[in-house]
C-alpha positions in Angstrom: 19.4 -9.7 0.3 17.5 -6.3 0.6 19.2 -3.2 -0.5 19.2 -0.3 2.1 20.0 3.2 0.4 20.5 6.1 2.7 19.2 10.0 1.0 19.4 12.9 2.6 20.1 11.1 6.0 16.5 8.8 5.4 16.5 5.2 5.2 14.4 4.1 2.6 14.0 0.4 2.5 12.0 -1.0 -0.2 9.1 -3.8 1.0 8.2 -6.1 -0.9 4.3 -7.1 -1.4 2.4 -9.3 -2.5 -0.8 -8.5 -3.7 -3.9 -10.2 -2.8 -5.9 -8.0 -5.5 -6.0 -8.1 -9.3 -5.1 -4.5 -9.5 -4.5 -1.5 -7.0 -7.9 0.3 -7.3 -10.0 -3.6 -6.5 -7.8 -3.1 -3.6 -8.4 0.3 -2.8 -12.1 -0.8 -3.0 -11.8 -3.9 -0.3 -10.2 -1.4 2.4 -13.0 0.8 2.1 -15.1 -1.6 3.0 -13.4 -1.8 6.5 -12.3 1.5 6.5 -15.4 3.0 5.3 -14.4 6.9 6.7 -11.9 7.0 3.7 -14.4 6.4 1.3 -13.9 10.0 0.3 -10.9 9.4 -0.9 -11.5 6.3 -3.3 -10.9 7.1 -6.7 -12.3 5.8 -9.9 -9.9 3.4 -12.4 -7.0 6.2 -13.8 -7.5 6.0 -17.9 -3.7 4.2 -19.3 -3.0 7.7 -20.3 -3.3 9.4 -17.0 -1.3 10.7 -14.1 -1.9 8.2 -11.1 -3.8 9.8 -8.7 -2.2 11.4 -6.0 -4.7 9.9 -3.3 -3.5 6.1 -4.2 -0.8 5.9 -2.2 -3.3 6.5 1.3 -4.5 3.3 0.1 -1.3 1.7 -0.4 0.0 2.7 3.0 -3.5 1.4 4.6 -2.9 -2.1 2.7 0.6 -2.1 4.9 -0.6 -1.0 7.9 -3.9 -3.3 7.5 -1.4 -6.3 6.9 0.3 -5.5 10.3 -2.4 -5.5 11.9 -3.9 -8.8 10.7 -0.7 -10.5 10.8 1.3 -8.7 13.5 4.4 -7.0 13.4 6.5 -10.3 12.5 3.9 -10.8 9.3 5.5 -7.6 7.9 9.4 -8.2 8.8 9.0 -11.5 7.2 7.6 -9.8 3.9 11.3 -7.4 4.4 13.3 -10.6 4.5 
């Protein structure tokens, strides 16, 4: 069963994914190739002992929104159980 928290009056449901991708940055580099406008904002592989880059999570969105799209709206409830 998922767990719904509720902060400061905002939902926040986690969503499970799985990845399709070794890491986040070969997926970062797929979705530019379909999206090639944010290429801009690709970023090269973070060193272990490095802040994540603040960009990444444009790309992690566009992987959830590029899933609904492919799969539909239903493809993406199914992934939230």
């Amino acid at each position: 069963m998922m767990k719904v928290v509720m902060v400061n009056k905002i939902l926040l449901v986690p969503i499970p994914r799985t990845r399709q991708h070794q890491n986040k940055y070969q997926e970062a580099k797929e979705l530019v190739k379909y999206y090639p406008s944010l290429s801009a904002f690709l970023i090269p592989r973070r060193k272990v002992y490095q802040n994540e880059h603040r960009n990444m999570v444009l790309f992690e969105a566009l992987a959830m929104v590029d899933k609904v799209r492919k799969e539909g709206a239903l493809g993406l409830a199914a992934a939230m159980g």
